[in-house]
N, CA, C and O of each residue as an XYZ file, in Angstrom:
208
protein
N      41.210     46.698     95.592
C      42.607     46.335     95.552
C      42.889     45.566     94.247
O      42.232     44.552     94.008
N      43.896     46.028     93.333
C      44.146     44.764     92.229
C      45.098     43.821     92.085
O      46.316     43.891     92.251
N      44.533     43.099     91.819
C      45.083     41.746     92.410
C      46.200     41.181     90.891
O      45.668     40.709     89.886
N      47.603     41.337     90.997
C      48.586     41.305     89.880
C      48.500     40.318     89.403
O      49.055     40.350     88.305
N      48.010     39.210     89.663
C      47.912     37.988     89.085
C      46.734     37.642     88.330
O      46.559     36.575     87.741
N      45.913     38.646     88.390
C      44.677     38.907     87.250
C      44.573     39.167     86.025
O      43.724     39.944     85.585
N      45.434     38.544     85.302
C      45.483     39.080     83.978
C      44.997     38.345     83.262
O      44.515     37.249     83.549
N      45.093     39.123     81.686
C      44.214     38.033     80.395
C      45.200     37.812     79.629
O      45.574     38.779     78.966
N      45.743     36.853     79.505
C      46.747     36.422     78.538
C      45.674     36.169     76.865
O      44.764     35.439     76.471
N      46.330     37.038     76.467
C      45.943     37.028     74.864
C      47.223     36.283     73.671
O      48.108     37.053     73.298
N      47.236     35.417     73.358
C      48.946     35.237     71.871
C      47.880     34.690     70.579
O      47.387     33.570     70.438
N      47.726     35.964     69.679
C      46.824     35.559     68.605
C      47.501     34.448     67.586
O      46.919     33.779     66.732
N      48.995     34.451     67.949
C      49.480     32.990     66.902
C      49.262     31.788     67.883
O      48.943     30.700     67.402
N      49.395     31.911     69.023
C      49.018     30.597     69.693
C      47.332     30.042     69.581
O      46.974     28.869     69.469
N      46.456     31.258     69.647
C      45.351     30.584     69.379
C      45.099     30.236     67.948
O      44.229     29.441     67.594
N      45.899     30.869     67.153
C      45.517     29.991     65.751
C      45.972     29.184     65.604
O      45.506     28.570     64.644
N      47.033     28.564     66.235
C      47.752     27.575     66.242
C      47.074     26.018     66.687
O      47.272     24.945     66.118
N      46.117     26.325     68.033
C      45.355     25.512     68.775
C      44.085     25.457     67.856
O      43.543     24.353     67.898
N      43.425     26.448     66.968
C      42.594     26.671     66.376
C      42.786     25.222     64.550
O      42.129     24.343     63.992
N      43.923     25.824     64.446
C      44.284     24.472     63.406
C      44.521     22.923     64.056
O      43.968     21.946     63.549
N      45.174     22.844     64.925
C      45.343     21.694     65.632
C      43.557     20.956     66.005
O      43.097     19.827     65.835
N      43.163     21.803     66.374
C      41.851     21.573     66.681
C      41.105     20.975     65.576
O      40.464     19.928     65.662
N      41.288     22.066     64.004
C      40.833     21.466     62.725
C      41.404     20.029     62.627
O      40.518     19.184     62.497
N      42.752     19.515     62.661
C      43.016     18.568     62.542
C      42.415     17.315     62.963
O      42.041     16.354     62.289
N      42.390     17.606     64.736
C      42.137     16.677     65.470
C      40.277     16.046     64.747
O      40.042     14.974     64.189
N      39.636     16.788     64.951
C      38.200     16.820     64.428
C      38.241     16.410     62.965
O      37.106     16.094     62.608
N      38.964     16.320     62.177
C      38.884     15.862     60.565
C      39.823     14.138     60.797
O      39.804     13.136     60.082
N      40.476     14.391     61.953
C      40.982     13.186     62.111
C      39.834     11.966     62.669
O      39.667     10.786     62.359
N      39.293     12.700     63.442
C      38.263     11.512     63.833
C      37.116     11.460     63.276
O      36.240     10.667     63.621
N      37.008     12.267     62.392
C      36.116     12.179     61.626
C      35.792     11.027     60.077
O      34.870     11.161     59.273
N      36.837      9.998     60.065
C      37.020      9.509     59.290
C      38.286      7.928     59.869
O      39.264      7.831     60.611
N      37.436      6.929     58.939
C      38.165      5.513     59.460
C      39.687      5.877     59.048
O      40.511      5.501     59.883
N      40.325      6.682     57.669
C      41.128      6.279     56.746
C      42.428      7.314     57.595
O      42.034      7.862     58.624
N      43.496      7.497     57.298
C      44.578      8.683     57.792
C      43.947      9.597     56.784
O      43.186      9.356     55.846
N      44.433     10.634     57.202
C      44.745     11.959     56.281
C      45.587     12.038     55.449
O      46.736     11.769     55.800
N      45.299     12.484     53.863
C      46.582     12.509     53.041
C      47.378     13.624     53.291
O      46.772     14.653     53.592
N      48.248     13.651     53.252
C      49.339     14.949     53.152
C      48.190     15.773     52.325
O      48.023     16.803     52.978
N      47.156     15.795     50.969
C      46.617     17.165     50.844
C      45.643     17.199     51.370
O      45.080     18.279     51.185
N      44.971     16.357     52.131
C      43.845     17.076     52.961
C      44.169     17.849     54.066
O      43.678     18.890     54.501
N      45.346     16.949     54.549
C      46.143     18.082     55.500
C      46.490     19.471     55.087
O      46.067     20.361     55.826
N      47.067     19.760     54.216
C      47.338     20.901     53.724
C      46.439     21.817     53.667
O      46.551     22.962     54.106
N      44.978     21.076     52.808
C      44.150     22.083     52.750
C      43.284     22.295     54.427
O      43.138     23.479     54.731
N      42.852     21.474     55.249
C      42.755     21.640     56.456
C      43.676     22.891     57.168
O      43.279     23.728     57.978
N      44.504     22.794     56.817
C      45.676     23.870     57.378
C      45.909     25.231     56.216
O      46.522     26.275     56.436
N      45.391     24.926     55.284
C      45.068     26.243     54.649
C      46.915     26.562     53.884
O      47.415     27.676     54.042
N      47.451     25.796     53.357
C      48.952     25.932     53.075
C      48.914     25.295     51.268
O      47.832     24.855     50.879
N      49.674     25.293     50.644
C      49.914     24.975     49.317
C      51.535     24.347     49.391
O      52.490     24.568     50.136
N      51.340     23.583     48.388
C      52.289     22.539     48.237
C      53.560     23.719     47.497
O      52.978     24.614     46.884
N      54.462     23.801     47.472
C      55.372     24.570     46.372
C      55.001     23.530     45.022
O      54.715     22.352     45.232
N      55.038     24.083     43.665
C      55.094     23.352     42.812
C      56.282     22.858     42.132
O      57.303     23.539     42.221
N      56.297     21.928     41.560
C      57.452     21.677     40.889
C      58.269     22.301     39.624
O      57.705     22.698     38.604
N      59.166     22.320     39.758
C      60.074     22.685     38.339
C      59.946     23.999     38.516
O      60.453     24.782     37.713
């Protein structure tokens, strides 16, 4: 008999999402000091726009 409430929920942006959060959390405690805005960035894999 199959049972409809058996499913596998898959959302590949939600797990990358939890997947960075996760980077965060772990670089966060990994250290006495905050995070600068670019370690964050690079933790999260993003670039600053440049100026001018």
């Amino acid at each position: 008999m199959h049972d409809q409430f058996d499913v596998t929920l898959e959302d590949q942006d939600l797990l990358r999402e939890v997947e960075l959060t996760t980077n965060l959390i772990i670089a966060a405690s990994e250290t006495d000091e905050h995070l600068s805005l670019d370690e964050i960035d690079a933790i999260l894999g993003v670039a600053r726009p440049s100026a001018g």
